[in-house]
NUFI-555251 format. One line per field, with one value per residue (C-alpha): residue number from 0; residue in three letters; x, z, y. Coordinates in steps of 0.25 Angstrom, whole numbers. Layout:
! residues N
seq [NUM / ...]
type [Ala / ...]
xx [X / ...]
zz [Z / ...]
yy [Y / ...]
END
This chain:
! residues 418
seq [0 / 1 / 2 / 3 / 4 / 5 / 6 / 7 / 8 / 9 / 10 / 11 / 12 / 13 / 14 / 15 / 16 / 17 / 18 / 19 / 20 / 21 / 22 / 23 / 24 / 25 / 26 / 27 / 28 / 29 / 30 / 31 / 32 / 33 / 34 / 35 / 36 / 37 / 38 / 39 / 40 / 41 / 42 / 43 / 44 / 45 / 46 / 47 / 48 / 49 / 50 / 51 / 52 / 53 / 54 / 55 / 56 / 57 / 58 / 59 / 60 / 61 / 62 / 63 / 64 / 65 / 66 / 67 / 68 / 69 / 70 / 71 / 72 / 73 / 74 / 75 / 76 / 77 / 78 / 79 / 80 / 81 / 82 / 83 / 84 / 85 / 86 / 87 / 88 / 89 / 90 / 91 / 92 / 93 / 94 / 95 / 96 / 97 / 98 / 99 / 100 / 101 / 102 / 103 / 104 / 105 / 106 / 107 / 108 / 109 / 110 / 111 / 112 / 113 / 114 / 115 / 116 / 117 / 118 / 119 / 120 / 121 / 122 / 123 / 124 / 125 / 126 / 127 / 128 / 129 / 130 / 131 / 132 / 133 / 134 / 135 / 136 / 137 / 138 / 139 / 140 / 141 / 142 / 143 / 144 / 145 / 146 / 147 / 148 / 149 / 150 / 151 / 152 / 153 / 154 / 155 / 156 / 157 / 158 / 159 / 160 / 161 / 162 / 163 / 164 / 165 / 166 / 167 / 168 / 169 / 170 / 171 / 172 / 173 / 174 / 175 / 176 / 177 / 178 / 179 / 180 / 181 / 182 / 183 / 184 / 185 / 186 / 187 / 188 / 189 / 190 / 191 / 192 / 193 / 194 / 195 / 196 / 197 / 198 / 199 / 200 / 201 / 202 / 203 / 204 / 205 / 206 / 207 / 208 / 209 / 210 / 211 / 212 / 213 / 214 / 215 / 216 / 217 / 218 / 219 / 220 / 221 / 222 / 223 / 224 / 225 / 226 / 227 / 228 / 229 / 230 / 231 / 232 / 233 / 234 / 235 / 236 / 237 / 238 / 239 / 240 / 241 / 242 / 243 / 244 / 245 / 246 / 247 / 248 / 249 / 250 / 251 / 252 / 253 / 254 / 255 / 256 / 257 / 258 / 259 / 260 / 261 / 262 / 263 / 264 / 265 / 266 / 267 / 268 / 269 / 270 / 271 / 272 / 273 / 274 / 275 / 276 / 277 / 278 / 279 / 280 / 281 / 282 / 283 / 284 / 285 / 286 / 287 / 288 / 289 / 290 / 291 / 292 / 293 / 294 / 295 / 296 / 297 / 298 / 299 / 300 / 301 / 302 / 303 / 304 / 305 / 306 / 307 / 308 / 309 / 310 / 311 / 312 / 313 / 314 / 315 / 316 / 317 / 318 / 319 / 320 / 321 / 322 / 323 / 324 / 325 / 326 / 327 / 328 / 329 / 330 / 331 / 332 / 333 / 334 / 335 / 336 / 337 / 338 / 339 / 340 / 341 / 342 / 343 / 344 / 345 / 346 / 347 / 348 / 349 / 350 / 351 / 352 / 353 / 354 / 355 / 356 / 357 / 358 / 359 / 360 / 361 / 362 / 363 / 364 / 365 / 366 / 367 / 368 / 369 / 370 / 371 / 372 / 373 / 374 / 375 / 376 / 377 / 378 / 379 / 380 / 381 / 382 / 383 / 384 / 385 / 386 / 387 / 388 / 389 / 390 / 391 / 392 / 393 / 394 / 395 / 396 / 397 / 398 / 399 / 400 / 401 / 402 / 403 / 404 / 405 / 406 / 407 / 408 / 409 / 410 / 411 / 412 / 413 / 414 / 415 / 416 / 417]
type [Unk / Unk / Unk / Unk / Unk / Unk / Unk / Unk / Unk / Unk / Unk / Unk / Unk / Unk / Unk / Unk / Unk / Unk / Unk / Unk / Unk / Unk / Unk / Unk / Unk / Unk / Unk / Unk / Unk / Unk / Unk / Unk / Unk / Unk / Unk / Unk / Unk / Unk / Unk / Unk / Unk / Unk / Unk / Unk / Unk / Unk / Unk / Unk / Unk / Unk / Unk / Unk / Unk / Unk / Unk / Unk / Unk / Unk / Unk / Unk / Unk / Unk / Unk / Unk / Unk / Unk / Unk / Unk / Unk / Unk / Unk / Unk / Unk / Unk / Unk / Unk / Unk / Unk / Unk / Unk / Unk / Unk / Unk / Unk / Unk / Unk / Unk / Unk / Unk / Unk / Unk / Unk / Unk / Unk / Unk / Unk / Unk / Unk / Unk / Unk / Unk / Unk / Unk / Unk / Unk / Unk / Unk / Unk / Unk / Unk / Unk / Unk / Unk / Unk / Unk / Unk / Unk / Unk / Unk / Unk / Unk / Unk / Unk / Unk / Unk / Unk / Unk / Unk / Unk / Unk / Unk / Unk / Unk / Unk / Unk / Unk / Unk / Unk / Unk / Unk / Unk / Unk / Unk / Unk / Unk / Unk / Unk / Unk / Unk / Unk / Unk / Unk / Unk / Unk / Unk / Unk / Unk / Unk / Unk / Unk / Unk / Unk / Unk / Unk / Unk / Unk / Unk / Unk / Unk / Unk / Unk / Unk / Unk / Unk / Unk / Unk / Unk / Unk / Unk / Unk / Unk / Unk / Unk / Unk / Unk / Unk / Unk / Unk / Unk / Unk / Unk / Unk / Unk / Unk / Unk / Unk / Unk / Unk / Unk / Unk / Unk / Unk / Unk / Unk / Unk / Unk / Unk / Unk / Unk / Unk / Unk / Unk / Unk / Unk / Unk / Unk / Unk / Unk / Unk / Unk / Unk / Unk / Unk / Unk / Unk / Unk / Unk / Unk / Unk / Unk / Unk / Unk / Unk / Unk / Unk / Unk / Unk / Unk / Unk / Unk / Unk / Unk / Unk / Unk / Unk / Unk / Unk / Unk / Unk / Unk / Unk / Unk / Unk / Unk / Unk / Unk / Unk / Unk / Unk / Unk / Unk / Unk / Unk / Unk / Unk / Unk / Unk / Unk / Unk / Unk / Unk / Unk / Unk / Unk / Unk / Unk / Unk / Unk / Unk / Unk / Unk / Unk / Unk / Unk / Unk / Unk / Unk / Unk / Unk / Unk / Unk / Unk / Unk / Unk / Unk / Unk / Unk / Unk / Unk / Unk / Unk / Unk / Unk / Unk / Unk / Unk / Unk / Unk / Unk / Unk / Unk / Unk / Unk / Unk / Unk / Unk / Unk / Unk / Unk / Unk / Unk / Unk / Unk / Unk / Unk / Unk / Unk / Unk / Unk / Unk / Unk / Unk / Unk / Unk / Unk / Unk / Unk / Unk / Unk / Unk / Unk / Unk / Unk / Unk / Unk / Unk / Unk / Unk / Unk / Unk / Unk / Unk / Unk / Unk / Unk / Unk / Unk / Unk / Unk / Unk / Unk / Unk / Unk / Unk / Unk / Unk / Unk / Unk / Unk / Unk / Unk / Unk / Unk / Unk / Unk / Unk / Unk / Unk / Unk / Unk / Unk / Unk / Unk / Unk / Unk / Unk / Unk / Unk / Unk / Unk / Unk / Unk / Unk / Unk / Unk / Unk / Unk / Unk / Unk / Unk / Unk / Unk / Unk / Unk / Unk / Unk / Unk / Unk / Unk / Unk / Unk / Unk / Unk / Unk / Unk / Unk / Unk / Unk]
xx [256 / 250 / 238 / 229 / 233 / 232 / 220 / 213 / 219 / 213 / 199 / 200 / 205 / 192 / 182 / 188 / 184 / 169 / 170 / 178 / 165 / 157 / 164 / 156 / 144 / 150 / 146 / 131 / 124 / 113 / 123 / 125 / 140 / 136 / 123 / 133 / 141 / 134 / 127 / 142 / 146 / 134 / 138 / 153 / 148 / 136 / 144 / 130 / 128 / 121 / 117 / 116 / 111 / 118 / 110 / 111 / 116 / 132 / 140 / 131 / 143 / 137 / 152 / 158 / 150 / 153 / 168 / 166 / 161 / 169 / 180 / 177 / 173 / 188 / 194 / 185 / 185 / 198 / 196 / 181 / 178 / 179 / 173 / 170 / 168 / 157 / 154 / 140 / 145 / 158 / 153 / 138 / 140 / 139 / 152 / 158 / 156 / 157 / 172 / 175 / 169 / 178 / 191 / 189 / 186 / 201 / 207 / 202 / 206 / 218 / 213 / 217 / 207 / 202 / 198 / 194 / 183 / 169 / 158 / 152 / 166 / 169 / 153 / 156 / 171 / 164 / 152 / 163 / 173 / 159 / 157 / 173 / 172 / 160 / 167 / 178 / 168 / 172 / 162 / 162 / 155 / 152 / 150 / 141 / 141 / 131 / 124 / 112 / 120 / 122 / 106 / 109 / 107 / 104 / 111 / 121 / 130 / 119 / 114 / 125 / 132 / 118 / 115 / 130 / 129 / 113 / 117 / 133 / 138 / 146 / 146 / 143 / 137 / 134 / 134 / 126 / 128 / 120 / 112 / 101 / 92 / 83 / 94 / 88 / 76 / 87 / 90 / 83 / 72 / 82 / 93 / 84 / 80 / 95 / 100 / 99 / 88 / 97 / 99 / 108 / 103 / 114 / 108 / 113 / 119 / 110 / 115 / 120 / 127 / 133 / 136 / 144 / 151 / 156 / 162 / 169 / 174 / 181 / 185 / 198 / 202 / 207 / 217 / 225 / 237 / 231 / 234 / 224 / 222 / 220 / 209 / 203 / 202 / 199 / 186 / 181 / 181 / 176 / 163 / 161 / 158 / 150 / 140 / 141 / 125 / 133 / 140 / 127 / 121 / 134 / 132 / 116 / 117 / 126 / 118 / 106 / 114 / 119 / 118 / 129 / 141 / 151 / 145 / 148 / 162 / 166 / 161 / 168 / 182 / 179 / 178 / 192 / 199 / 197 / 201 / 210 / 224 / 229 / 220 / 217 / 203 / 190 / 181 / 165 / 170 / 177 / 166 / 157 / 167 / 167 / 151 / 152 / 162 / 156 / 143 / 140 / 126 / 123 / 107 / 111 / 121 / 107 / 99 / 110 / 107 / 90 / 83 / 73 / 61 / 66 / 70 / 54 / 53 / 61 / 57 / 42 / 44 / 51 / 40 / 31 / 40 / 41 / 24 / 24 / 18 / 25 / 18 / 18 / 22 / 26 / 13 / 12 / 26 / 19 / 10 / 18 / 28 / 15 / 10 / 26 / 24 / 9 / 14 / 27 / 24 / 38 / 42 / 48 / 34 / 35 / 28 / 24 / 31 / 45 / 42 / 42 / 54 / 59 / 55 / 58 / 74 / 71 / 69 / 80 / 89 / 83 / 81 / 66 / 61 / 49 / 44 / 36 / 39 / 32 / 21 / 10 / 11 / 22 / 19 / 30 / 20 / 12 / 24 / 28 / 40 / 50 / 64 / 75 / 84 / 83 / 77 / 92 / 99 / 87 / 90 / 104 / 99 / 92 / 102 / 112 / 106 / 108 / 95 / 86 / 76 / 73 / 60 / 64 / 74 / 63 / 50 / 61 / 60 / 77 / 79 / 75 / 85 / 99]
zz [-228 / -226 / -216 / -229 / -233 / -218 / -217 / -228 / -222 / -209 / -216 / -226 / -215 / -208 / -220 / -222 / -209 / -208 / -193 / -191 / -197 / -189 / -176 / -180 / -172 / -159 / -151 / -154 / -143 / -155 / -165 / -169 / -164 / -150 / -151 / -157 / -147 / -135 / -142 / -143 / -129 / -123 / -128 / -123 / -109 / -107 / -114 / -123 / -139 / -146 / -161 / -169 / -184 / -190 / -201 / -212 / -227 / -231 / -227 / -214 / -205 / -200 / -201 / -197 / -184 / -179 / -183 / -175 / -164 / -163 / -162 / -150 / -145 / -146 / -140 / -128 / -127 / -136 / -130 / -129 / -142 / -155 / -169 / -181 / -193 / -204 / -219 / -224 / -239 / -236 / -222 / -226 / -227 / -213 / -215 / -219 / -208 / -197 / -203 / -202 / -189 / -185 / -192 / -187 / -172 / -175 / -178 / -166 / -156 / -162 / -165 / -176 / -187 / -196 / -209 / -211 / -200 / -204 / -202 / -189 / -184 / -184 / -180 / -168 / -167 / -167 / -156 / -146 / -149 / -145 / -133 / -130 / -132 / -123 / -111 / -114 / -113 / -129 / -139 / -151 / -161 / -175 / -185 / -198 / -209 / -222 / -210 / -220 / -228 / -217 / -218 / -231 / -228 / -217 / -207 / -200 / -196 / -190 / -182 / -177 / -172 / -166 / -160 / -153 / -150 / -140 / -137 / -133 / -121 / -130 / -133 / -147 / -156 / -169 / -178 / -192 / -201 / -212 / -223 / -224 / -214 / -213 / -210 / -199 / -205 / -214 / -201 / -199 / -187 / -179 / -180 / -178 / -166 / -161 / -169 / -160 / -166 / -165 / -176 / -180 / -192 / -197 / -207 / -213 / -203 / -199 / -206 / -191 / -191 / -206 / -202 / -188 / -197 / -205 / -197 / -188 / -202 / -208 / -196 / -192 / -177 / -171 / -161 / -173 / -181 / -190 / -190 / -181 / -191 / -203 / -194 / -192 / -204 / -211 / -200 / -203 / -217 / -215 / -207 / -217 / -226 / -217 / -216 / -231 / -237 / -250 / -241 / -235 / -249 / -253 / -240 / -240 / -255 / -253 / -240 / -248 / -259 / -247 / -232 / -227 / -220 / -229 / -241 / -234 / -230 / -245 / -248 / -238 / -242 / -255 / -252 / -241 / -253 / -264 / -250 / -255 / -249 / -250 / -241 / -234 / -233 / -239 / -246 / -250 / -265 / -259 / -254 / -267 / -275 / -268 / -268 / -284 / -285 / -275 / -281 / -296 / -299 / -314 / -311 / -307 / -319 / -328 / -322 / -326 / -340 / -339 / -347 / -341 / -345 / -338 / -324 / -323 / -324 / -313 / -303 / -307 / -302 / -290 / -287 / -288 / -278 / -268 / -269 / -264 / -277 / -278 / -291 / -302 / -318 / -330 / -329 / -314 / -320 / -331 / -322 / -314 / -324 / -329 / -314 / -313 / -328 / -327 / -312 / -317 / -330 / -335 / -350 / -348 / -352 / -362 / -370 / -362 / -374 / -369 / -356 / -357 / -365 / -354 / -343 / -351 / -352 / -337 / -336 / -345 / -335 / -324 / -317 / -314 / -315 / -314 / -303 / -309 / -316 / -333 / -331 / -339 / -339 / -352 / -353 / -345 / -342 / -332 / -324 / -313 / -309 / -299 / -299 / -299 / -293 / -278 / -276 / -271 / -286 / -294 / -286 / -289 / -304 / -306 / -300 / -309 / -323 / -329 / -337 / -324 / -324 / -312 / -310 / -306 / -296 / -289 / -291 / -285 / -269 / -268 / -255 / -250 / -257 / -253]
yy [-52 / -38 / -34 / -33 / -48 / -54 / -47 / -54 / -67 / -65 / -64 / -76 / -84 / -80 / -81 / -96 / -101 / -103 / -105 / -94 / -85 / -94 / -91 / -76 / -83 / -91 / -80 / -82 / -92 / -93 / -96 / -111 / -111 / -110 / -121 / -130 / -128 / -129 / -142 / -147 / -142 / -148 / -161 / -161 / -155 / -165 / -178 / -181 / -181 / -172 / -170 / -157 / -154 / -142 / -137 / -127 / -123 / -126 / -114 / -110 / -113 / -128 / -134 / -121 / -118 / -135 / -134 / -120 / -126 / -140 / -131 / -122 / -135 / -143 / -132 / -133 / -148 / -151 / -167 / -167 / -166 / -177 / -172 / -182 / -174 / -182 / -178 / -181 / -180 / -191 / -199 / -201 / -217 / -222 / -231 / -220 / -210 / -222 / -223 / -207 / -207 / -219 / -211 / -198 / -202 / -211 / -200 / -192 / -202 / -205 / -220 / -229 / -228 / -243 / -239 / -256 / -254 / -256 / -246 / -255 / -254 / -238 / -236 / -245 / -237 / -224 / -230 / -234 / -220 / -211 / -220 / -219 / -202 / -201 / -208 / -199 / -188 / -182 / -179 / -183 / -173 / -178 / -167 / -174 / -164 / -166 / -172 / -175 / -184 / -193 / -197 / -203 / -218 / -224 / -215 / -224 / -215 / -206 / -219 / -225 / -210 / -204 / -220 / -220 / -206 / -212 / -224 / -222 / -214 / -203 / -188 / -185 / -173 / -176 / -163 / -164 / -154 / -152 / -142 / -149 / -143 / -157 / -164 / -171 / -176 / -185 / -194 / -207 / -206 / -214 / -207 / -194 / -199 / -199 / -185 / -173 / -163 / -151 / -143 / -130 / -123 / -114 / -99 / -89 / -79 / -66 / -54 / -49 / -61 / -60 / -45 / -51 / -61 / -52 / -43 / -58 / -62 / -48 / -40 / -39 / -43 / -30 / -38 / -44 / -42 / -32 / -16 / -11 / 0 / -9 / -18 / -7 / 0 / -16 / -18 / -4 / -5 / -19 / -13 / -3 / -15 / -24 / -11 / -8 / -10 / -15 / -25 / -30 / -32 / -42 / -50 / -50 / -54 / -65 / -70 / -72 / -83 / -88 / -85 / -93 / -89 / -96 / -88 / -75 / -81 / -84 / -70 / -63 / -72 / -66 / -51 / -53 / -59 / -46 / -36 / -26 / -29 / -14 / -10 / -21 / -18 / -24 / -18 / -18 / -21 / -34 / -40 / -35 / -43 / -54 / -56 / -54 / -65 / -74 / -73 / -71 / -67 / -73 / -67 / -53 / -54 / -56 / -46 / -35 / -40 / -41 / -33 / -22 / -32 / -44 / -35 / -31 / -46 / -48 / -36 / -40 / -54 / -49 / -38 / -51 / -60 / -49 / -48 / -62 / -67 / -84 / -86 / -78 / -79 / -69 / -65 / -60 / -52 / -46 / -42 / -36 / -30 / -23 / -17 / -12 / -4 / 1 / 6 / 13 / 17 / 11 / 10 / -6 / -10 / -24 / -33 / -47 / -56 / -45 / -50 / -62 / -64 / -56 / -66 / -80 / -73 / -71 / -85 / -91 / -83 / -89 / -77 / -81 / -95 / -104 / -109 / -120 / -132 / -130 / -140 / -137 / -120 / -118 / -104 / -95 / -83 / -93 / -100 / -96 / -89 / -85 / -75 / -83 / -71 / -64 / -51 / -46 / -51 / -46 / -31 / -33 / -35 / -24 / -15 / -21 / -19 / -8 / -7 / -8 / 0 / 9 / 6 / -10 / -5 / 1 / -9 / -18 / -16 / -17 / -12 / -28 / -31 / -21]
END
């Protein structure tokens, strides 16, 4: 294999291992990797139970971070530590999970499992092997993912592991991961008596952070098998990039669809799949690429076809959204369609019934929308309305259609946008 090909190996090797990108942050005492870390540690070290929401929206790096940390964790106790893995969306039924829980902690005792035992009996196995692991000083750590769908139902599972965990002499943490941010509102007021109120909430990453990620993710280690030339000249080039204005517009764009981590990692897998392999070398057009194909953008694809009438339209509803004004109908635009015209003396002036013609098409592309239901008020002059686009894809638009006339690039306040 050339250096170009291991090279791009190395790379997509890193961008398909969440934790690997998570492992950016271990460092950071304030990051979540280190409080669920010292939560874990604490119960290992002081032999007591302990519960702990993870909460946030899929691809924040919840599962990541605890695989993360049960990891570094088995390596420093490699026979203090027993994980049972649970799935809301297949181990919701109590009788269910009571019988994973029973095979999993078989399996990790090297005990003979009964798939004939009842529910009473595995509930009972798994009282007795949490009693058995606390003499033996192990903690057992139950990791409950779609933890909201265990609070379907009468929460059996819930009530007999929180209810061991008080009443037994063991060492356990339970672990519930979830994207529901009420998540702990769903559980019964007994069993939120006994559920710990601890809760991680996992956001989208800072931009210092995304800029530190970056750089963790696509540089090359200097101490490696590599050229040294060929790093150096692959982690120059790859700065120059990072600093790129256009390159920052590609990442803020795609932040602001999605701001997790995992999006930017199917981004950047993207943009390391199209590098050049005679160079060896990424390029600015690679990533550009790989944003185009990872997001297709039907309403900028509209806007390069609007017509000059129906652009007004828009930057007069935008000029109104930017004035704060919540409520306002074809009317309000009229009006401030008519302001724009009278204050610039331009020759796009047209008849209300063009305009609105122009609006209706607006609507049937559903680039703006109602905000009401149709009640009593049939009439589309007097309904409320709302854009349906961003301020950042209605720029893009306007820079995109050929037709545009000047005069809307500068009645639209762009540089918020860049």
């Amino acid at each position: 294999m050339t250096v170009a090909g291991k090279a791009q190996a190395l790379l997509r090797r890193r961008l398909c291992s969440p934790t690997f990108a998570h492992a950016a942050f271990k460092s950071s005492p304030e990051s979540n990797y280190s409080k669920l870390r010292f939560l874990i540690s604490s119960s290992i070290a002081e032999a007591c139970n302990n519960s702990v929401l993870l909460l946030g929206p899929r691809g924040s790096g919840k599962i990541a971070v605890v695989e993360l940390v049960l990891e570094d964790l088995k390596a420093e106790h490699p026979d203090a530590i027993s994980v049972i893995r649970l799935n809301g969306l297949l181990h919701s039924d109590g009788n269910c999970a009571l019988k994973e829980i029973a095979r999993q902690l078989c399996m990790e005792h090297q005990l003979l499992f009964s798939k004939m035992a009842s529910s009473d009996d595995n509930s009972q196995f798994m009282i007795d092997m949490l009693r058995e692991c606390g003499l033996a000083h192990k903690t057992v750590i139950f990791v409950l993912d779609e933890f909201d769908l265990f609070t379907q139902g009468k929460q059996r599972l819930l009530y007999s592991l929180l209810d061991a965990m008080q009443t037994l002499n063991s060492q356990a943490v339970v672990i519930g991961v979830s994207c529901r941010l009420d998540a702990d509102q769903l559980l019964e007021k007994r069993i939120r008596s006994r559920f710990s109120h601890r809760k991680l909430l996992f956001v989208p990453p800072s931009k210092e952070d995304i800029q530190r990620l970056l750089e963790y993710l696509l540089h090359l280690p200097k101490d490696s098998s590599f050229p040294s030339k060929y790093v150096t000249e692959f982690n120059t080039r790859l700065s120059n990039i990072l600093s790129d204005k256009k390159f920052k517009e590609i990442v803020d764009s795609l932040l602001d669809v999605d701001g997790s981590v995992s999006n930017l990692l199917r981004l950047l897998f993207r943009a390391v799949s199209y590098m050049d392999m005679e160079s060896g070398l990424l390029s600015l057009e690679n990533f550009k690429s790989a944003y185009l194909c990872t997001y297709r953008q039907p309403k900028i694809d509209n806007l390069k076809d609007a017509s000059i009438l129906e652009l007004y339209i828009l930057v007069c509803m935008n000029r109104l959204e930017t004035k704060e004004q919540n409520s306002y109908n074809f009317n309000s635009i009229m009006k401030e369609y008519k302001a724009i015209h009278d204050a610039y003396k331009t020759s796009d002036n047209y008849a209300n019934n063009v305009c609105l013609r122009a609006f209706e098409h607006l609507l049937e592309q559903e680039l703006i929308g109602f905000t009401d239901s149709k009640g009593r008020t049939p009439s589309i002059e007097f309904r409320p309305v709302k854009l349906l686009i961003s301020s950042r894809e209605l720029y893009q638009g306007l820079k995109s259609n050929s037709s545009c006339p000047a005069i809307l690039q500068k009645l639209f306040d762009h540089e918020s946008y860049k």
